[in-house]
C-alpha positions in Angstrom: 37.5 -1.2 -11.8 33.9 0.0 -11.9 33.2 -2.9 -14.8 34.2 -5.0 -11.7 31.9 -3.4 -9.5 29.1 -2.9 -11.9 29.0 -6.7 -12.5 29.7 -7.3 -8.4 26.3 -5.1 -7.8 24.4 -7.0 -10.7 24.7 -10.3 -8.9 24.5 -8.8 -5.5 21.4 -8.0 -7.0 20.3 -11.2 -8.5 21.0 -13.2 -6.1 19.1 -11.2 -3.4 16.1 -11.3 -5.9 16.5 -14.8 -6.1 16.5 -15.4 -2.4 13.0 -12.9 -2.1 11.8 -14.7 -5.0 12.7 -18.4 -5.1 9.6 -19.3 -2.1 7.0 -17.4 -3.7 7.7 -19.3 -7.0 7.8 -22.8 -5.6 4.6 -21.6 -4.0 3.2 -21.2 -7.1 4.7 -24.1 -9.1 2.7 -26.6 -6.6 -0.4 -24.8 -6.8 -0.6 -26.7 -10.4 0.4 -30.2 -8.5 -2.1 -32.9 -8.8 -0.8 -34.6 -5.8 -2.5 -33.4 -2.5 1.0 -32.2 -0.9 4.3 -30.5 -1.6 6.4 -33.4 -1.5 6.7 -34.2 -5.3 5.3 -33.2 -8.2 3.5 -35.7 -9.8 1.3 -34.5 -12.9 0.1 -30.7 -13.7 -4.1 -29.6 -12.9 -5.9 -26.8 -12.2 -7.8 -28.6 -9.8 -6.7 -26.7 -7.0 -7.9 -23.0 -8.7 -11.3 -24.7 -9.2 -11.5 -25.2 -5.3 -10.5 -21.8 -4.4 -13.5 -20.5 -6.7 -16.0 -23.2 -5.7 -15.2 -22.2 -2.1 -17.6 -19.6 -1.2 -16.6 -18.8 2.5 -12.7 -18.3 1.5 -14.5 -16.1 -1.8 -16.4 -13.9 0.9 -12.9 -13.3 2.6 -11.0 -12.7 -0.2 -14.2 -9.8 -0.9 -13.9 -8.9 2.5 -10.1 -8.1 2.3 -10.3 -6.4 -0.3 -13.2 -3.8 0.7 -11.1 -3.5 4.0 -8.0 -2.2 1.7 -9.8 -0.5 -0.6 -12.2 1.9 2.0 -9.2 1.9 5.1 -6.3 3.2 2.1 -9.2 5.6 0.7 -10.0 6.9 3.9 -6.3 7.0 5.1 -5.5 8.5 1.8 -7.7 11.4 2.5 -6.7 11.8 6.3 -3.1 11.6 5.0 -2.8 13.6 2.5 -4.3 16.6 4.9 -2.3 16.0 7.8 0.6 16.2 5.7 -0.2 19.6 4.6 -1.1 20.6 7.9 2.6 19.2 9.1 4.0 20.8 5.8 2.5 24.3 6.5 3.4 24.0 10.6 5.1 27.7 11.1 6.8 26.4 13.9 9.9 24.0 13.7 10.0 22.3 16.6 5.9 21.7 16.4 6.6 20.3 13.2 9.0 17.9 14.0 6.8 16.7 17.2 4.0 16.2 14.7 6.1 13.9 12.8 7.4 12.0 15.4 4.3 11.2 16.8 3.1 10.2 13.0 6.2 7.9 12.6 5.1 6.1 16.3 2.9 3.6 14.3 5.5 3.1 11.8 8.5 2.2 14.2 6.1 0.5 16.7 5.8 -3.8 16.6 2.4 -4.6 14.8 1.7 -7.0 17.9 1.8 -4.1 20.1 -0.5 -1.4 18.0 -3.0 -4.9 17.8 -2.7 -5.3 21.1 -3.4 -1.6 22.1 -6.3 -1.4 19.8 -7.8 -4.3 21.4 -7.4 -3.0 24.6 -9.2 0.6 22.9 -11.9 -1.1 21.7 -12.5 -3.3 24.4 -12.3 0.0 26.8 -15.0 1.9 24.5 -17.3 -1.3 24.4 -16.9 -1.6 20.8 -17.8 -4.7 19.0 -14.9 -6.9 17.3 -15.9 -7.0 13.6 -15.2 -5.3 10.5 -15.9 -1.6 11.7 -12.7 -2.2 14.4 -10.8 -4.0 11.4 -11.6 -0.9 9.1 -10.4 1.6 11.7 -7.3 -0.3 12.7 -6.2 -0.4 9.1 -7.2 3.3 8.8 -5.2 4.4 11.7 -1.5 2.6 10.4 -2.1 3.8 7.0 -2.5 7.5 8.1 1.6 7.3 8.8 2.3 5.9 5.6 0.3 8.3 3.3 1.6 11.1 5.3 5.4 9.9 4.4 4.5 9.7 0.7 2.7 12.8 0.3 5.0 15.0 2.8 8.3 15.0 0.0 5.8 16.0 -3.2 4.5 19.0 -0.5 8.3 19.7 0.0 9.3 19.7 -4.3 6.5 21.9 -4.8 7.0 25.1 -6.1 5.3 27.5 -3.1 6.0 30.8 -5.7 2.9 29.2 -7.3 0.9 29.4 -4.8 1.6 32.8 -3.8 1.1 34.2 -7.7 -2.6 32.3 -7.5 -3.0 34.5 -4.4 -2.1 37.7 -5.9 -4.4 36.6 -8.8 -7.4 36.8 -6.4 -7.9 32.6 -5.8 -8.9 31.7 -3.1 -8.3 29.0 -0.6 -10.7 25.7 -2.6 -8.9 27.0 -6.2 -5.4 26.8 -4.9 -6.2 23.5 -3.5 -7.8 21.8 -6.1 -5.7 23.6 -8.8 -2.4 24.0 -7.6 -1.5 22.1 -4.6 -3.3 19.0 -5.7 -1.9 18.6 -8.8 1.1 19.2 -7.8 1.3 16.4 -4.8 -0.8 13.9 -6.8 2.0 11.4 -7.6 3.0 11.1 -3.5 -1.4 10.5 -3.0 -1.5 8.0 -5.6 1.7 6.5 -4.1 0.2 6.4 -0.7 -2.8 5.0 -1.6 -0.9 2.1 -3.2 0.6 1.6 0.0 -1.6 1.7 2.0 -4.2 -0.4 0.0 -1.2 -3.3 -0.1 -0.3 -3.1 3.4 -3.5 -3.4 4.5 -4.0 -6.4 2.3 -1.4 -8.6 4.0 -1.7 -7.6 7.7 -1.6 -10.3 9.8 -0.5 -9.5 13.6 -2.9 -6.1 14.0 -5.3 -7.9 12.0 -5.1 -11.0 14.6 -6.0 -8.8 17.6 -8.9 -7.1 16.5 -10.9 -9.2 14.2 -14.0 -11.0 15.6 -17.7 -11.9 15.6 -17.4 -14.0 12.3 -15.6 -11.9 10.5 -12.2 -12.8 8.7 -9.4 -11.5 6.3 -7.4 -13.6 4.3 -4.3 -13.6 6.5 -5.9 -14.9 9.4 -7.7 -17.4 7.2 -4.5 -18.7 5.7 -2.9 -18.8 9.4 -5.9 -20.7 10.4 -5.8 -23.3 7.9 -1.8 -23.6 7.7 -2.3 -25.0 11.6 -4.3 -27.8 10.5 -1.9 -28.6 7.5 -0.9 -27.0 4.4 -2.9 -27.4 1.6 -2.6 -26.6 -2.4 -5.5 -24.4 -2.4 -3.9 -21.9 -0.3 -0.9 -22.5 -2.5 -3.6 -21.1 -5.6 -5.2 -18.5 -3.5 -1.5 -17.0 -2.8 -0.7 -17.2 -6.4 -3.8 -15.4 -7.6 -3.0 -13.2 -5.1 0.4 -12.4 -6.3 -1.1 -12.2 -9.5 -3.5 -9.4 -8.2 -0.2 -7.9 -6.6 2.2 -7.6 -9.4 -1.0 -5.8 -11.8 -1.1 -3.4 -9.1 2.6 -2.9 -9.0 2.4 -2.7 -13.0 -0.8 -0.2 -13.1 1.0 2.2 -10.6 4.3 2.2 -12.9 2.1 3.1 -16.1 0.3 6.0 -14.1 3.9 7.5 -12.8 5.1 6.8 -16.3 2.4 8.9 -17.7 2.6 11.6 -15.4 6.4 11.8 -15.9 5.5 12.2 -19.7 2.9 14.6 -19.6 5.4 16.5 -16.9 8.2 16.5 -20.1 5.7 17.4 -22.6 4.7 20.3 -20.6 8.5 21.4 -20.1 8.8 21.2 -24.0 5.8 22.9 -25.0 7.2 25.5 -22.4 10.5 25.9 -23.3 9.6 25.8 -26.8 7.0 29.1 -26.1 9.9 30.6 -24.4 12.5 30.0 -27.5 9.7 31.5 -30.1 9.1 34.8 -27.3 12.4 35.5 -28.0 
């Protein structure tokens, strides 16, 4: 019976894989088409990766993308990362939960309303549309996510450690930087991966508050998909997938390595503890 179930989950599995995967790799096999469409495939080139990199405005976007994930999920990282300690260490219950229910607003919220109410924000200060109201729109929803990453590590981690630093005379910087840090640095580094990618492929918040020559490459590839598909977007998406999936890989080999040096650590322990008695 749990053979039968086993194999019943294992093809549940493949086929929902299939069904995720199956678009982005037909993407991808046309991006080597030398025909100009997606209607056959009529003879393999690399034509169409030439363009992407010959193309110098869609270049500067792809840049500009990138140092909009890379400083808003920094940023939000460290924003995050405190306001989940400050949530964590909230005496109070029911000030605790309020504080996470209004951090989870931006998560439950439609993206077309938080662009929306950022335009409206900006527009009310007098700020410019550009890349400082990109940056801080992508700051803002991040905050939520690096707060829901670092918030369990907080809750696993040992507190009697904190208080024997305490008795030892530490004070406040050394129990941060040595104990509680070290300690939540997995959830961090997880948030920061989130964040980074889901500030990468915003599109709706992204829409609203953009301006003044400025692009990312969402709104670029919406903008050129309504004058007709073409095979260079087709490249840039799979480079960008590409870029993706080494991301995805580098973050497994760093919580691989932590989780050895963790086991190391409980072996070199429990092997002091075997030779003290």
């Amino acid at each position: 019976m749990k053979k039968g179930l086993l194999k019943g989950s294992n093809l549940y599995l493949i086929a929902i894989f299939s069904l995720l995967y199956a678009p982005i790799f037909y993407l991808i096999f046309y991006s080597f088409n030398a025909g100009g469409d997606m209607n056959g495939f009529s003879g393999f080139t690399w034509e169409h990766y030439l363009a992407v990199f010959e193309d110098k405005r869609l270049i500067t976007i792809v840049l500009n993308t990138l140092l909009v994930a890379f400083l808003s999920a920094l940023i939000a990282t460290m924003i995050g990362t405190f306001g989940a300690m400050g949530i964590y260490y909230t005496k109070n219950r029911k000030t605790r939960n309020t504080l996470l229910s209004f951090n989870n607003i931006l998560m439950v919220s439609p993206d077309v309303i938080i662009g929306a109410s950022f335009l409206i924000f900006f527009t009310f200060l007098g700020l410019g549309l550009g890349f400082g109201s990109v940056l801080l729109s992508h700051i803002a929803f991040s905050i939520p996510i690096v707060v829901l990453m670092v918030l369990p590590k907080m809750q696993e981690m040992n507190d009697s450690m904190i208080m024997a630093a305490r008795d030892l005379g530490a004070n406040s910087l050394q129990v941060l930087s040595r104990i509680v840090l070290p300690s939540i640095t997995p959830g961090i580094l997880a948030g920061f991966f989130m964040a980074f990618t889901y500030s990468l492929d915003d599109f709706a918040v992204t829409f609203f508050v953009t301006g003044n020559g400025f692009s990312t490459l969402s709104v670029e590839i919406y903008s050129r998909a309504r004058q007709g598909v073409s095979l260079e977007i087709n490249a840039l998406s799979a480079l960008m997938f590409v870029f993706s999936l080494a991301l995805v890989s580098g973050y497994y080999f760093i919580q691989q390595h932590n989780y050895s040096k963790k086991q190391k650590l409980r072996h070199k322990q429990h092997a002091e503890a075997v030779d003290m008695i």
